[in-house]
C-alpha positions in Angstrom: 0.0 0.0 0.0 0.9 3.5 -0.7 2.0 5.9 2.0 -0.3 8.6 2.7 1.7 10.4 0.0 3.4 13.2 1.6 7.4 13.3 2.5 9.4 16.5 4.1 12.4 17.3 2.1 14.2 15.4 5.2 12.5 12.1 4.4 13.6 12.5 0.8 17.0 13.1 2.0 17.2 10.4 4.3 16.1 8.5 1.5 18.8 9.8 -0.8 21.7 8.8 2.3 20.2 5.0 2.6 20.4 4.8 -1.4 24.2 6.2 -1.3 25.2 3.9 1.3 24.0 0.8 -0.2 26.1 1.8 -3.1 28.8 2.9 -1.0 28.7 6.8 -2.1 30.8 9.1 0.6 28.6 11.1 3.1 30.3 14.4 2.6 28.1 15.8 0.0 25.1 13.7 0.8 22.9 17.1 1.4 24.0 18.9 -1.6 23.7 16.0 -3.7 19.8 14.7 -2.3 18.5 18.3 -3.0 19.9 18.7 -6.4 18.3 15.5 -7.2 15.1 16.0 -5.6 15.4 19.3 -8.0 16.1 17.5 -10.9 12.7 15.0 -9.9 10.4 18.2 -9.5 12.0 19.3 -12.9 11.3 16.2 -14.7 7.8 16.1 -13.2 8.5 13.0 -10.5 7.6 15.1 -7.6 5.7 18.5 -6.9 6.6 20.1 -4.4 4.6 22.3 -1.8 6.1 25.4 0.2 4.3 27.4 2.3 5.1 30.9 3.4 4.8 30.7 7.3 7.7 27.4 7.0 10.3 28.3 5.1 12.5 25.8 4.1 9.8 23.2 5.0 9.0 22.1 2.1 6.5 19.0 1.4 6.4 16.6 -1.5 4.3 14.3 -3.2 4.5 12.2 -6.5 3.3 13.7 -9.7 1.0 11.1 -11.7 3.7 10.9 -13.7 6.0 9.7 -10.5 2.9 7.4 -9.2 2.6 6.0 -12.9 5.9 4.6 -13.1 6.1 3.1 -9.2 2.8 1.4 -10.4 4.5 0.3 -13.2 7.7 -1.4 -11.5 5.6 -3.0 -8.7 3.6 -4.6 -11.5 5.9 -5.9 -13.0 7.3 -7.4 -10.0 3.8 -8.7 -8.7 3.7 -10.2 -12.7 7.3 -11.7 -12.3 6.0 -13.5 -8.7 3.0 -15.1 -9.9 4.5 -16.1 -13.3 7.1 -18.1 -11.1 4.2 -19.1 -8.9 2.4 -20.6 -11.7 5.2 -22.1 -13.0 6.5 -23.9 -9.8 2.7 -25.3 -10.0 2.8 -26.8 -13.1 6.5 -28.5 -12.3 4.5 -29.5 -9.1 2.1 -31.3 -11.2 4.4 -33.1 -13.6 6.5 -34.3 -10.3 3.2 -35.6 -9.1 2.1 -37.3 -12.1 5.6 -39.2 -12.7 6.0 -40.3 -9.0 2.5 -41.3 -9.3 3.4 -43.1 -12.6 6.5 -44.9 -11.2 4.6 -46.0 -8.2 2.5 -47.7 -11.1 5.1 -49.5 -12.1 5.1 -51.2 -15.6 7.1 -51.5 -18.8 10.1 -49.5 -20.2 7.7 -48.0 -22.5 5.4 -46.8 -20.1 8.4 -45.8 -17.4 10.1 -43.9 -20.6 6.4 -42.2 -21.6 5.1 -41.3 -17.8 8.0 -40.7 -16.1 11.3 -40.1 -18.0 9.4 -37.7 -20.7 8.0 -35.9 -18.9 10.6 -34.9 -16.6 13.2 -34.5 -19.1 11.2 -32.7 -21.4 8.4 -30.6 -19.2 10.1 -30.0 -16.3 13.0 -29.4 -17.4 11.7 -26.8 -19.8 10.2 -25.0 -17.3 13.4 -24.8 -15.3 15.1 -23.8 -18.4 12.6 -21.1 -18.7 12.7 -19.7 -14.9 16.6 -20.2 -15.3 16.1 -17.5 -18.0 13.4 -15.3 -16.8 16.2 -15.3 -14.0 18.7 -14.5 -15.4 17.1 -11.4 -17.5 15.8 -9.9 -14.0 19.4 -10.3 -13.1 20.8 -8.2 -15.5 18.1 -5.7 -15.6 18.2 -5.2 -12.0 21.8 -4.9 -12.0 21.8 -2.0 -15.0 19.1 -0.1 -12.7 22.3 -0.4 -9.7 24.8 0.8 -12.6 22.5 3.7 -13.3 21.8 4.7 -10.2 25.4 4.4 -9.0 26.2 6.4 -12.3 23.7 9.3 -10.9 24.8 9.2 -7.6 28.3 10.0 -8.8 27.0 13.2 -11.1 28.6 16.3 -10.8 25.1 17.7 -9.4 26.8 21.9 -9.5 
């Protein structure tokens, strides 16, 4: 669930300093750095931001629709990504069950090579190919979103 939408310009830079040490930025110009990014985010339309004259400096955010469109997005894709594995565990689920089921049966080399050796070399192992690849394509797109990240963290933000 969504937060009630608001954050202070602290949140968004306490935010900023638990993104920089996970990627091991140095703390010195952590404030400079989180405002000129939150800047650049209300420039590009992520964030709007709401000032009022009796605070100064106390500044409130929230996303844009733009900024809540894309967050949708991502979880999305994630929620997709879990039930697609989900679904697939089930199915490898079934084929196990039918092949232990068929070699509790028993019976010839034609019905051992039919009901339980096809299937799991050819179903099952598919589908592990497949999550094996699915994998290995979330790997490598979630380690481009670190390298881009890293690579804004370390902007010259002046």
């Amino acid at each position: 669930e969504r937060l009630d939408g608001e954050m202070s310009e602290g949140e968004l830079v306490d935010a900023f300093r638990h993104v920089s040490d996970a990627f091991e930025q140095t703390s010195e110009t952590i404030g400079v750095r989180a405002n000129n990014a939150i800047n650049d985010m209300v420039r590009q339309r992520l964030l709007n931001r709401f000032t009022s004259e009796q605070a100064e400096g106390n500044a409130i955010y929230r996303l844009t629709p733009l900024g809540i469109g894309i967050t949708d997005y991502y979880i999305r894709q994630r929620e997709f990504s879990t039930l697609r594995l989900s679904m697939q565990l089930s199915i490898v689920a079934g084929e196990l069950k039918r092949a232990a089921d068929a070699a509790a049966e028993g019976g010839d080399e034609f019905h051992w090579h039919r009901n339980v050796y096809a299937p799991l070399k050819y179903s099952v192992a598919e589908i592990f190919d497949s999550i094996d690849l699915t994998q290995r394509i979330m790997d490598e797109q979630q380690q481009q979103v670190k390298d881009d990240i890293a690579q804004l963290l370390n902007k010259d933000w002046r």
